[in-house]
C-alpha positions as CSV (number, residue, x, y, z in Angstrom):
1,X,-0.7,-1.4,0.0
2,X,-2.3,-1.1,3.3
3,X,-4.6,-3.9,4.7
4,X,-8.4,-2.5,5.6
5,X,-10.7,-4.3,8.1
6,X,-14.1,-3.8,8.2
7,X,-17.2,-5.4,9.4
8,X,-20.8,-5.1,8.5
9,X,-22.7,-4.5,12.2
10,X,-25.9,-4.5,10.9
11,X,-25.3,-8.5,10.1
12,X,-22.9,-9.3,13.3
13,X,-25.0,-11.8,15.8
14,X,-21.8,-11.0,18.2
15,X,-21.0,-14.7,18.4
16,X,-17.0,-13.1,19.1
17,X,-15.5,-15.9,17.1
18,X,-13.7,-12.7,15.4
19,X,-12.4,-11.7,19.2
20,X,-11.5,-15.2,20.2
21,X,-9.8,-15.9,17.0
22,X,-7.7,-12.3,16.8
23,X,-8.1,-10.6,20.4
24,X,-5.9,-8.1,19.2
25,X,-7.8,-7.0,16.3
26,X,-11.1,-7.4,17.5
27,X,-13.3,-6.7,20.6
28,X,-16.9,-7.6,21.6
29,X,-19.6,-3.9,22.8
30,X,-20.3,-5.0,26.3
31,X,-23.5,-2.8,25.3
32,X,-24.5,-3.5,22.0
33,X,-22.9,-7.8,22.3
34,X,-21.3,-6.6,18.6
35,X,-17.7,-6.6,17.3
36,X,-15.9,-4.1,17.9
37,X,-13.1,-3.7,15.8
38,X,-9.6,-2.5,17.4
39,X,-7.4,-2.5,14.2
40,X,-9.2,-0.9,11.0
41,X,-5.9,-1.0,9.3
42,X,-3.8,-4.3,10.5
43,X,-0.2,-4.4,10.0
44,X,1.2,-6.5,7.5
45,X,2.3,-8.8,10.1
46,X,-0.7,-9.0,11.3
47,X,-2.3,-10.6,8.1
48,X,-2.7,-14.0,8.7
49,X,-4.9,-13.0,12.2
50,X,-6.9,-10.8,9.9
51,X,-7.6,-14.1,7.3
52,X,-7.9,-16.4,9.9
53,X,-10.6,-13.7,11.5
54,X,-12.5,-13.4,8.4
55,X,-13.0,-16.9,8.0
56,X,-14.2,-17.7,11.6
57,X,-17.1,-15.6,11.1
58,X,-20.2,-18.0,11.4
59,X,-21.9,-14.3,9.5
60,X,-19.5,-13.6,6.8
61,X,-19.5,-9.9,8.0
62,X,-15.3,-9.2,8.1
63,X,-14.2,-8.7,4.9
64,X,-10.1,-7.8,4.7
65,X,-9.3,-5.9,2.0
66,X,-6.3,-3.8,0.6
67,X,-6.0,-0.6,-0.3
């Protein structure tokens, strides 16, 4: 199964914890000071940056998923 990425904007305070954490999974809107997220769909390699991104968030607005 695929991995899914996805964050909730409307709660993101754009601390970039996310981009810090994963800076190739994750980006900060130099406009909007939100996350901007690079990989919707992380490798499988890539799962432990994803985790370790999800649980950074000060917001609890990443959720990783599969499917």
């Amino acid at each position: 199964m695929a991995l899914t990425l996805t964050v909730d904007l409307d709660g993101c305070t754009g601390c970039a914890c996310c981009m810090m954490e994963c800076p190739d999974l994750f980006d900060i809107d130099d406009d909007s000071g939100k996350a901007i997220l690079l990989k919707p769909n992380p490798a499988e390699g890539e799962r432990a940056d994803a985790e370790r991104a999800v649980r950074s968030c000060p917001e609890n607005v990443i959720v990783l998923g599969e499917g």
